[in-house]
C-alpha positions in Angstrom: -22.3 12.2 -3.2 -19.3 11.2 -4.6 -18.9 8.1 -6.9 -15.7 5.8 -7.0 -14.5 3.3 -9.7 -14.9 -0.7 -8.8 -11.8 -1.1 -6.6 -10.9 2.4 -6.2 -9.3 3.3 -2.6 -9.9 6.4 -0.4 -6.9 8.1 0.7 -6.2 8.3 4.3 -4.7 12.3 5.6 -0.8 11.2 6.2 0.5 13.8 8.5 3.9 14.7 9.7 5.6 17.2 11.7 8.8 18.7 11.5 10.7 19.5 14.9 13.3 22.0 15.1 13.4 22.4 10.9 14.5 19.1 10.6 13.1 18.8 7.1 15.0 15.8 6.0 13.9 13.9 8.7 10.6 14.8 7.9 11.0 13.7 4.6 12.0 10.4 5.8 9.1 9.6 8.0 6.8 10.8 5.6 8.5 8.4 2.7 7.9 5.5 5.1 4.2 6.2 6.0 3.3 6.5 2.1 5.4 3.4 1.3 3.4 1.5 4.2 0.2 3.0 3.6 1.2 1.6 -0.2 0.6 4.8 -2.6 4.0 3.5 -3.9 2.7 0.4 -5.0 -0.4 1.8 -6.1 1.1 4.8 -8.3 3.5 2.0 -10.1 0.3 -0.2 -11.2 -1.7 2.9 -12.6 1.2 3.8 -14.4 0.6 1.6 -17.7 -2.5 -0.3 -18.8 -2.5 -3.8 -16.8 -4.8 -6.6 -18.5 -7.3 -8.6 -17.0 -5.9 -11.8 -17.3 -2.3 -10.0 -15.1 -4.6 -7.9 -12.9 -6.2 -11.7 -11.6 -2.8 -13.7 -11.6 -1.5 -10.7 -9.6 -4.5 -10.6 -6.9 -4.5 -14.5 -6.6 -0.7 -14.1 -6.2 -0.9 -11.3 -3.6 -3.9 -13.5 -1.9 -1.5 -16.4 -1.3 1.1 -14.4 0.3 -1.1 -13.0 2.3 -2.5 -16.7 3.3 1.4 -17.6 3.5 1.9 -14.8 6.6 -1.2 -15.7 8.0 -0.2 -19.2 8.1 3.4 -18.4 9.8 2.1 -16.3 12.1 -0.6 -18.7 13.4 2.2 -20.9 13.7 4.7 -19.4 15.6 2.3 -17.5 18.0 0.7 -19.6 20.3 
């Protein structure tokens, strides 16, 4: 059984299929589904050493825009 670090995310299979050799378009819609799946985002903050005290101010950050969306949405949709 495998063991994962506190926080650690398992990576979904991103698949996508080139038609007709179109590679660049390939390359395109695969660019978008890592950069909403956020492997981006998550390769930039492994990059250098983060310390606790900006690993919580960024979570409690990333928590209130979260609530901020949540918030917006609620509003609008009724």
């Amino acid at each position: 059984m495998a063991r994962w670090k506190k926080g650690a995310v398992q990576l979904k299979d991103i698949k996508v299929d080139v038609i007709d050799n179109d590679l660049e378009k390939a390359m395109r819609i695969l660019k978008k589904k890592i950069q909403n799946d956020g492997l981006f985002k998550r390769l930039k903050l492994k990059k250098n050493f983060e310390k606790p005290s900006e690993y919580r101010r960024r979570k409690s950050r990333e928590a209130l825009r979260r609530q901020r969306i949540a918030t917006s949405r609620s509003k609008y949709s009724r």
